[in-house]
Backbone as ProteinMPNN parsed JSONL, in Angstrom:
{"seq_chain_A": "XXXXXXXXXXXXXXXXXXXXXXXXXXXXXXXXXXXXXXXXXXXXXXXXXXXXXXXXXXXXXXXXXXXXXXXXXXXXXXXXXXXXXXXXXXXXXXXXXXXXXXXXXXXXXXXXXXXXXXXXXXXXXXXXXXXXXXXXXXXXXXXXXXXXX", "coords_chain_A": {"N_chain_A": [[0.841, -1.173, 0.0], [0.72, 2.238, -0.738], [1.759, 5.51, 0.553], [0.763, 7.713, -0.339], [-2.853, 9.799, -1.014], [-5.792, 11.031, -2.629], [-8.157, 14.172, -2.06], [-10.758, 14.134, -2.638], [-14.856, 15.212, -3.979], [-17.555, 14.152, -1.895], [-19.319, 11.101, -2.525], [-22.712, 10.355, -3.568], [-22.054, 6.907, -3.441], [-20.641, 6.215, -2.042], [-21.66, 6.121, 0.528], [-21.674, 3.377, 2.553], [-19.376, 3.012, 2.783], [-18.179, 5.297, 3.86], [-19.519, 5.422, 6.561], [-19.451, 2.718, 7.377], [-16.177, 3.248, 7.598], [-16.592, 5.198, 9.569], [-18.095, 3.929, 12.314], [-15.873, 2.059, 12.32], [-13.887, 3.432, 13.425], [-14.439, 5.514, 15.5], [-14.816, 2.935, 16.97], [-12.693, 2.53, 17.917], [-11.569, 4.304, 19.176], [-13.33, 4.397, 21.43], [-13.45, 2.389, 22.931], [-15.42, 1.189, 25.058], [-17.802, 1.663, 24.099], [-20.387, 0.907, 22.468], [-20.736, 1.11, 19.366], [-21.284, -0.417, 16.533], [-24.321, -0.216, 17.376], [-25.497, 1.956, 17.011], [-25.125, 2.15, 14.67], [-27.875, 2.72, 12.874], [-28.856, 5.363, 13.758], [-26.753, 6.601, 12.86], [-26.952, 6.026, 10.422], [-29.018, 7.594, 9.339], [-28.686, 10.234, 10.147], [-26.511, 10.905, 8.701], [-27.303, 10.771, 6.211], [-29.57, 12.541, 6.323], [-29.2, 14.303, 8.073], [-25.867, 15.431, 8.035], [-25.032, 15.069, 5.026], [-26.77, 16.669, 3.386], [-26.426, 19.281, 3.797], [-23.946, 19.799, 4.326], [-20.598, 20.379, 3.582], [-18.811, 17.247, 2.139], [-16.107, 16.131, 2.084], [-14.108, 13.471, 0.974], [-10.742, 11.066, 1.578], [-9.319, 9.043, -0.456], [-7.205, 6.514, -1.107], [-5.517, 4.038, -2.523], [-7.887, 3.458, -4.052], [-9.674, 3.368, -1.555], [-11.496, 4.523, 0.608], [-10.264, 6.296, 2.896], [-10.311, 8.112, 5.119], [-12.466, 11.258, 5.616], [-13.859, 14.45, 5.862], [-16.47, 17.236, 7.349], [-17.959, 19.605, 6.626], [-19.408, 22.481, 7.441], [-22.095, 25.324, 6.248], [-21.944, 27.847, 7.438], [-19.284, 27.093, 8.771], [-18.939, 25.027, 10.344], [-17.139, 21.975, 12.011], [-18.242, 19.186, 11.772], [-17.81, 16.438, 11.624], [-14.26, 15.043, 11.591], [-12.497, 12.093, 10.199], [-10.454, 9.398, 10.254], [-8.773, 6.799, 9.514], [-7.8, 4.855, 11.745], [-5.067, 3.237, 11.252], [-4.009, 5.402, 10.121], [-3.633, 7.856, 12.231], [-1.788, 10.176, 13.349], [-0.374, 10.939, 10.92], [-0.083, 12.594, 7.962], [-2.928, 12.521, 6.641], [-5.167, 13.501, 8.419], [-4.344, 16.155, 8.57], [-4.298, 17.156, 5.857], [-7.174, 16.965, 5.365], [-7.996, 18.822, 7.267], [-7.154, 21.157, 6.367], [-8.521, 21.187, 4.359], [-11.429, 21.353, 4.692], [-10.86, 24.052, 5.907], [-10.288, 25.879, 3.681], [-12.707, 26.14, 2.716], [-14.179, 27.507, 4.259], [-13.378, 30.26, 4.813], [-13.63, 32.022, 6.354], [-13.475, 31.094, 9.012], [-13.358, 28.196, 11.649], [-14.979, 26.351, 13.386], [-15.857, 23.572, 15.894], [-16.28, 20.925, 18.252], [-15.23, 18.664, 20.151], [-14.461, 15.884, 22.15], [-13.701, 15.969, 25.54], [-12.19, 14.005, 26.945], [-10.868, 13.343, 25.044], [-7.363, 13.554, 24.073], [-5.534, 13.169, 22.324], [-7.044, 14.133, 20.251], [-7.187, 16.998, 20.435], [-5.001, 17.586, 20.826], [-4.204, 17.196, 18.089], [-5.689, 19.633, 17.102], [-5.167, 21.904, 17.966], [-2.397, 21.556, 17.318], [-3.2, 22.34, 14.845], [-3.685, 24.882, 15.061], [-6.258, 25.687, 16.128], [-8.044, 26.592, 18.835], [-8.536, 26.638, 22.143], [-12.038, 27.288, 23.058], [-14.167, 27.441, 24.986], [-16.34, 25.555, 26.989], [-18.454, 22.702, 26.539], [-21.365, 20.478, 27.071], [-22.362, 17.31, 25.19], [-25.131, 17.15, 23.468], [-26.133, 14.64, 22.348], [-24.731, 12.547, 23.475], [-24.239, 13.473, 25.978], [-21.747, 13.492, 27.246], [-18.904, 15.694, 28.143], [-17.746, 18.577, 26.128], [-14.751, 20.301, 24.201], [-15.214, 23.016, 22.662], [-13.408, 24.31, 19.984], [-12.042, 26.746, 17.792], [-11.037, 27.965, 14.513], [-9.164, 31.378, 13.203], [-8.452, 32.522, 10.108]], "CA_chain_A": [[0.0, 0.0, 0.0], [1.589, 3.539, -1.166], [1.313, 6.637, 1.629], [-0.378, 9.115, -1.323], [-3.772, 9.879, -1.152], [-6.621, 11.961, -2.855], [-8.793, 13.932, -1.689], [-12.163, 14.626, -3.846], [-16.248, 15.408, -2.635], [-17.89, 12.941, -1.701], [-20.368, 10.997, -3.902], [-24.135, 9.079, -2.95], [-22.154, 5.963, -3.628], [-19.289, 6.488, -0.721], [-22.202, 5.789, 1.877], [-21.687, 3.051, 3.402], [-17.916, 2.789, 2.852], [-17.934, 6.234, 5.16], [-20.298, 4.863, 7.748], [-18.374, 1.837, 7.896], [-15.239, 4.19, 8.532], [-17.089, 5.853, 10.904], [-17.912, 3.167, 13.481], [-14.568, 1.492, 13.132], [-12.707, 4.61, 14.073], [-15.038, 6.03, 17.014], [-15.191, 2.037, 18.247], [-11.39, 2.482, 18.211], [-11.295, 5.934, 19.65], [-14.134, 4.473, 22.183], [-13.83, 0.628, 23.298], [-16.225, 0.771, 25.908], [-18.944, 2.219, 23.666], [-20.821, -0.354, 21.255], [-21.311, 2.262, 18.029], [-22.36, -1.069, 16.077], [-25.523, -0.432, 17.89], [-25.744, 3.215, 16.398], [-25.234, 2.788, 12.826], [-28.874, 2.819, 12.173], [-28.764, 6.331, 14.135], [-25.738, 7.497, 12.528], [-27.125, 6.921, 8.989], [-30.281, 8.633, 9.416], [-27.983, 11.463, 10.653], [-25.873, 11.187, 7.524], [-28.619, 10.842, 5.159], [-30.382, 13.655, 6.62], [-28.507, 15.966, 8.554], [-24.747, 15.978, 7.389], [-24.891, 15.271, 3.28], [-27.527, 17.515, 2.778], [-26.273, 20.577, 4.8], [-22.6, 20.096, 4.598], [-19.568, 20.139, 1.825], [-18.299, 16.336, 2.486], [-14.762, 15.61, 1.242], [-13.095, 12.113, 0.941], [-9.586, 10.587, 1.304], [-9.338, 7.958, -0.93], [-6.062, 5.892, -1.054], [-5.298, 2.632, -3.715], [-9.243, 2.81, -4.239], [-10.285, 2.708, -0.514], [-12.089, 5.217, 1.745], [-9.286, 6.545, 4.186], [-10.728, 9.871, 5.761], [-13.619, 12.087, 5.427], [-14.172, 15.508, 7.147], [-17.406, 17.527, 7.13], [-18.072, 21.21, 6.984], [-21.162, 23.673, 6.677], [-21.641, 26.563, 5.283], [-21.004, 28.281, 9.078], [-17.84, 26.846, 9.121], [-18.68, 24.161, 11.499], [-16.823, 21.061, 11.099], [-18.552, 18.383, 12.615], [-16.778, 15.214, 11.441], [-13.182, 14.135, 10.692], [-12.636, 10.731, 10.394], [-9.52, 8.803, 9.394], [-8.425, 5.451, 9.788], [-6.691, 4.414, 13.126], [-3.54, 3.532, 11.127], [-2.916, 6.774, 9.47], [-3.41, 8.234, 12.729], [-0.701, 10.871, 13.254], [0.007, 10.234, 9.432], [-0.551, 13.658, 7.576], [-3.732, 12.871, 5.935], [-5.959, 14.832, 8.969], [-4.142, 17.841, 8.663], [-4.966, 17.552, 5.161], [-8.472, 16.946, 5.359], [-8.612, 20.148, 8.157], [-6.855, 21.963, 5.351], [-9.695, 21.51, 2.868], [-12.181, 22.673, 5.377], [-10.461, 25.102, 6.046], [-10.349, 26.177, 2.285], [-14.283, 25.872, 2.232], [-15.029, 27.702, 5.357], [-12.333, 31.361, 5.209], [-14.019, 32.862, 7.942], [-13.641, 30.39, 10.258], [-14.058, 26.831, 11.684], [-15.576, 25.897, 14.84], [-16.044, 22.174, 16.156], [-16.442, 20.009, 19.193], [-14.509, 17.502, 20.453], [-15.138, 15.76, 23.737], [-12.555, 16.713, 26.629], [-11.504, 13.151, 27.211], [-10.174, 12.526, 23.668], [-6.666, 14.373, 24.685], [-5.158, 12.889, 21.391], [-7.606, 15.079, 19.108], [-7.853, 18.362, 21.34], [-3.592, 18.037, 20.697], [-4.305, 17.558, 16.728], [-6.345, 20.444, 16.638], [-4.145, 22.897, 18.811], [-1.333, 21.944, 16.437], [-3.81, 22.554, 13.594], [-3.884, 26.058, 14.749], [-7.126, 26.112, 16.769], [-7.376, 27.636, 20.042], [-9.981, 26.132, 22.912], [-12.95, 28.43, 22.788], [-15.242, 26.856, 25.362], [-16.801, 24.202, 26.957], [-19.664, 22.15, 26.435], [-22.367, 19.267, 26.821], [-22.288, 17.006, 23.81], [-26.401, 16.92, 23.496], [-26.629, 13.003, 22.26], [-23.79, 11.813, 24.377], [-23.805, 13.718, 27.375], [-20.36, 13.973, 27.495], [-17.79, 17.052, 28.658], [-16.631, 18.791, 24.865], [-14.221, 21.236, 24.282], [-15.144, 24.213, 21.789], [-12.187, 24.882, 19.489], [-11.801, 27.541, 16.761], [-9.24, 28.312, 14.239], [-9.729, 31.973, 12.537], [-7.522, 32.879, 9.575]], "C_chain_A": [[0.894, 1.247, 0.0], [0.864, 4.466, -0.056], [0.578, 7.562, 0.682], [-1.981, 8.667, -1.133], [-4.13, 10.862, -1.83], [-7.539, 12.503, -2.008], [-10.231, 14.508, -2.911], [-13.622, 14.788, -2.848], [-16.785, 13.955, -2.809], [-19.163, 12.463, -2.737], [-21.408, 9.637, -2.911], [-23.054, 7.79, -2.779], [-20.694, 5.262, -2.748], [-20.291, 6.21, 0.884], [-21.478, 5.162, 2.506], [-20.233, 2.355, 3.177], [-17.765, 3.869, 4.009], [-18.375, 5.881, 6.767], [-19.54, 4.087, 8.178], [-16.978, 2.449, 9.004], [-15.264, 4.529, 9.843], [-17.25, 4.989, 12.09], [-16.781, 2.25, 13.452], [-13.693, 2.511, 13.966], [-13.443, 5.005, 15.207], [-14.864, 4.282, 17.39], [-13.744, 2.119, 18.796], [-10.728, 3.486, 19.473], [-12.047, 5.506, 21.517], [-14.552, 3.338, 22.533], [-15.207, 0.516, 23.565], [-17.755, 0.93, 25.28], [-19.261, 1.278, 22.531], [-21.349, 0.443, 20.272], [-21.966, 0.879, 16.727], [-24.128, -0.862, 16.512], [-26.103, 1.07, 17.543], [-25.616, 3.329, 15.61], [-26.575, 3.212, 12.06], [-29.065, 4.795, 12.494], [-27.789, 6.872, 13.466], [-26.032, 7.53, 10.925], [-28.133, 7.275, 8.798], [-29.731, 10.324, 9.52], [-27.287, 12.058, 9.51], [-27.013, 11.699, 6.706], [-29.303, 12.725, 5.561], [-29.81, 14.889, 6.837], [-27.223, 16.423, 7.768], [-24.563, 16.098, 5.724], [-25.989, 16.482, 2.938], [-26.925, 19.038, 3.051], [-24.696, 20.246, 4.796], [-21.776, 19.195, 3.483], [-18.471, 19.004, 3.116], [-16.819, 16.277, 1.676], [-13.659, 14.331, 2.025], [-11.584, 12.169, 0.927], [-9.714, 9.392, 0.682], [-7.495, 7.413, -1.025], [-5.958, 4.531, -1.808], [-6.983, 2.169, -3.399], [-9.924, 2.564, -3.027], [-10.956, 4.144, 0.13], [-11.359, 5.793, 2.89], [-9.746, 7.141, 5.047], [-11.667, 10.502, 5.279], [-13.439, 13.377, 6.58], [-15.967, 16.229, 6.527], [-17.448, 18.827, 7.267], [-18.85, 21.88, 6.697], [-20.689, 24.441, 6.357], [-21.547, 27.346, 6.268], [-19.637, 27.824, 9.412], [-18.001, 25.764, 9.722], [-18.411, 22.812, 11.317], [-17.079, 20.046, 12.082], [-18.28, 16.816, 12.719], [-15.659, 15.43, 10.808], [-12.84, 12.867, 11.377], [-11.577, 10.522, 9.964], [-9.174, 7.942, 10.227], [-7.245, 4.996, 11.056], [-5.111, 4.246, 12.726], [-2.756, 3.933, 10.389], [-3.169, 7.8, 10.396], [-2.21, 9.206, 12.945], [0.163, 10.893, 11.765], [-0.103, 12.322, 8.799], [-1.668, 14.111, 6.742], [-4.97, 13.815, 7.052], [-5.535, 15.681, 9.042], [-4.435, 18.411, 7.139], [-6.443, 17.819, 4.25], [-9.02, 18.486, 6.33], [-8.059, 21.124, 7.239], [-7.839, 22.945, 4.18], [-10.699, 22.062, 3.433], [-12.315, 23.68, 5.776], [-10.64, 26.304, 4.747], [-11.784, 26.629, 2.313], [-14.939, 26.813, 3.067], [-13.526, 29.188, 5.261], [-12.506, 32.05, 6.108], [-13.601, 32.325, 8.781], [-14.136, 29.206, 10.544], [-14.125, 26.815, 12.809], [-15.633, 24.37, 14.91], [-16.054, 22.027, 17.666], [-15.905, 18.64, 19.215], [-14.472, 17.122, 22.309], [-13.986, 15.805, 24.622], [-11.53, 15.435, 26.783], [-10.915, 12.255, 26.185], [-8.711, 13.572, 23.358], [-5.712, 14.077, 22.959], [-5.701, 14.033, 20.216], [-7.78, 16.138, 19.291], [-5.826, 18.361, 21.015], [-3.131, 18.522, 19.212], [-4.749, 19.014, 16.675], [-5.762, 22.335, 16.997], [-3.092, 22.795, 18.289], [-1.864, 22.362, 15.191], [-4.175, 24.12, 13.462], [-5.561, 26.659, 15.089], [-7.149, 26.555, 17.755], [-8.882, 27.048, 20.443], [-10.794, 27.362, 23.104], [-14.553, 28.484, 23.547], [-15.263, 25.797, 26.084], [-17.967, 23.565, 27.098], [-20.328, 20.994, 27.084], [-22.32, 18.781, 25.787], [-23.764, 16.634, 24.348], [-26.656, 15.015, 23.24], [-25.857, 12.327, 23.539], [-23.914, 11.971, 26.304], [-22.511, 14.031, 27.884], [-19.822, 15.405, 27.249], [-17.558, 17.526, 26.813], [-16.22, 19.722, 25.405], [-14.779, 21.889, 22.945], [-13.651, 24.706, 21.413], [-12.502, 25.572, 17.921], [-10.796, 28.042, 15.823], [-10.032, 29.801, 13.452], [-7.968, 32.052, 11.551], [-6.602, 33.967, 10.36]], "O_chain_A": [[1.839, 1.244, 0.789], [-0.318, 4.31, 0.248], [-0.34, 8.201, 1.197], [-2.345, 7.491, -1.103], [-3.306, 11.767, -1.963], [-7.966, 11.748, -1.134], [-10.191, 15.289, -3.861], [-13.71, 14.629, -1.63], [-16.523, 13.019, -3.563], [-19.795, 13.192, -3.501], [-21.164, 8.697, -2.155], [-23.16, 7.462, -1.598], [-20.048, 4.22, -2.862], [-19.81, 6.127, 2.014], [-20.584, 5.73, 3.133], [-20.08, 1.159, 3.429], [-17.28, 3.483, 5.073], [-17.739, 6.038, 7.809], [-18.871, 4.334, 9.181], [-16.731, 2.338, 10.205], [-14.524, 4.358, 10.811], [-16.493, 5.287, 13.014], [-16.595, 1.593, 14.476], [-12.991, 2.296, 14.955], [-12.786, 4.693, 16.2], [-14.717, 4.296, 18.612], [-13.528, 1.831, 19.974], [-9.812, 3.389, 20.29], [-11.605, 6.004, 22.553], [-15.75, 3.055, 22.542], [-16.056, 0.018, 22.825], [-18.74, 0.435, 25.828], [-18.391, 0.932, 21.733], [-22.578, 0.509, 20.285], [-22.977, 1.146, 16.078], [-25.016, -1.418, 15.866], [-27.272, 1.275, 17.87], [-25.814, 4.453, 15.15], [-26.585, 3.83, 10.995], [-29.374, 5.504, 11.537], [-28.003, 8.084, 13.449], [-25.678, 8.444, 10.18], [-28.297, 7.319, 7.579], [-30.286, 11.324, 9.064], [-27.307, 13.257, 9.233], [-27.474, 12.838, 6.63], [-29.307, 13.757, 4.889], [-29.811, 15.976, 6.26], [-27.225, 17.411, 7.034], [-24.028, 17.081, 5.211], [-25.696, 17.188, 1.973], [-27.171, 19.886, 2.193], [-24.269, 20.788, 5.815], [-21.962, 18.142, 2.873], [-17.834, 19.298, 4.128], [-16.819, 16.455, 0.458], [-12.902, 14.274, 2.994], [-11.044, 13.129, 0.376], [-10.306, 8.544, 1.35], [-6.655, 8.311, -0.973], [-6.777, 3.8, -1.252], [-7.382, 1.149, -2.836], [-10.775, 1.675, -3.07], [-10.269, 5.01, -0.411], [-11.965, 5.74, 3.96], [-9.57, 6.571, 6.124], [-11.756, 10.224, 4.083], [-13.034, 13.311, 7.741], [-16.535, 15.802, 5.522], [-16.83, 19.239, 8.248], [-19.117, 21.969, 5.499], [-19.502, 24.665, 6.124], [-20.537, 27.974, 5.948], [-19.003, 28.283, 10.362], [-16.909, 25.196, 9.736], [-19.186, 22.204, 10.579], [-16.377, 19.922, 13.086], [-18.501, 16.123, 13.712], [-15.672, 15.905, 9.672], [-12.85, 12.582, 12.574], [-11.269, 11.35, 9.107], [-9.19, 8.09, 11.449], [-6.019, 4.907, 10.981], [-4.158, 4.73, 13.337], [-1.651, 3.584, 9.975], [-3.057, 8.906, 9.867], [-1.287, 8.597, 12.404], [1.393, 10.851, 11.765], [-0.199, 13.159, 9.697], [-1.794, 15.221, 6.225], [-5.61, 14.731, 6.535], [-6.208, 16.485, 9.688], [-4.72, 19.59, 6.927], [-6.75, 18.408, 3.214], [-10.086, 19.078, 6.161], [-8.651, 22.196, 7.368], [-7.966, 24.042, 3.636], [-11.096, 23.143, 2.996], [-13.347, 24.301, 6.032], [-11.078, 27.438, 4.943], [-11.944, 27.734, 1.794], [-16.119, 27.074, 2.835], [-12.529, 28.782, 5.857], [-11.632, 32.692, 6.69], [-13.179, 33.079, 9.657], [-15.177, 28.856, 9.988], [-13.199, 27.344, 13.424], [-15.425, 23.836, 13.821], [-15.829, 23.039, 18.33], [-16.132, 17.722, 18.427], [-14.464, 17.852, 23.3], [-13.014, 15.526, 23.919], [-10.312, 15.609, 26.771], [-10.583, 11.071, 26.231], [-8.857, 14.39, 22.45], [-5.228, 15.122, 22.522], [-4.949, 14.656, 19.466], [-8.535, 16.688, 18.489], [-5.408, 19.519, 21.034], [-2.36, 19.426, 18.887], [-3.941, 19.694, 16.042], [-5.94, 23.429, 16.461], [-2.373, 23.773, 18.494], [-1.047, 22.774, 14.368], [-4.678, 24.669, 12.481], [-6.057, 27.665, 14.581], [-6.11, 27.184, 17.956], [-9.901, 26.94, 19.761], [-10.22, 28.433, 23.305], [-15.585, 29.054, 23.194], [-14.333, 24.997, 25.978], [-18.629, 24.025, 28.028], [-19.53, 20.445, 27.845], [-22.208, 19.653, 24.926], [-23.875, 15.982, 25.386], [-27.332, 14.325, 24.003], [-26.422, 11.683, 24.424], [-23.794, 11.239, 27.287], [-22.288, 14.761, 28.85], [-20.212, 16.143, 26.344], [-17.125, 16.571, 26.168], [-16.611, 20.216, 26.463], [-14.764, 21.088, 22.01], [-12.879, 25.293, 22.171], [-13.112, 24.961, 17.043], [-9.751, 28.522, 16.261], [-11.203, 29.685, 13.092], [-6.839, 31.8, 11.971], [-5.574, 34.398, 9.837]]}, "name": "protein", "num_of_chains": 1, "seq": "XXXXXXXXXXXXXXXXXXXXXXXXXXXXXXXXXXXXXXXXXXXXXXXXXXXXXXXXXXXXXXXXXXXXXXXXXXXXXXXXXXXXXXXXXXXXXXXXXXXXXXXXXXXXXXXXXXXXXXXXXXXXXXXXXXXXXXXXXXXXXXXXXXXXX"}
């Protein structure tokens, strides 16, 4: 497998290759939490809330699905995703790149307090903590982080 990737938008037919993504990497991120038991919830969420309402863009890599991030037209970037072992790799800084691109005002997000790994990404990515929250589904502690140009 070669380290290059693309990245391009996302297309109807990237569903449930992203989804997939998606609950391997949060079950990774989140043992204790059974996210098999939320895919039906998480693609109602897709379907509905994030593809419709927000500019999706893929990592693809030798034909596979690597990374995804998500971003509205507020800036607010409410998923990035990438594969546990391109972790520390440089494809999420270039997925926060492209949202960045998409969003010049400004990006906002949430990330939950006890994920100390992605609150370090995002503070080298040139965000700055800006808050703190309730995550409404979860319940859990976030942090509010912002990057402005």
């Amino acid at each position: 497998m070669t380290t290059a990737f693309t990245l391009r938008p996302y297309r109807v037919a990237d569903e449930d290759a992203t989804i997939t993504l998606w609950q391997r990497t949060w079950q990774q991120a989140y043992p204790s939490i059974d996210f098999a038991k939320r895919v039906d919830w998480w693609r109602a969420r897709w379907r509905n809330e994030l593809v419709p309402n927000a500019a999706v863009i893929v990592a693809e890599q030798d034909g596979q699905i690597v990374g995804f991030v998500t971003i509205d037209g507020s800036g607010y970037l409410d998923q990035l995703v990438v594969v546990p072992e391109r972790w520390g790799s440089p494809l999420a800084t270039a997925l926060v790149d492209a949202a960045k691109q998409r969003a010049p005002s400004g990006v906002t997000l949430l990330v939950n307090k006890d994920n100390a790994r992605a609150i370090r990404f995002y503070l080298r990515s040139g965000f700055v903590e800006a808050g703190e929250d309730v995550n409404p589904t979860s319940g859990r502690p976030v942090q509010r982080m912002a990057w402005r140009p």
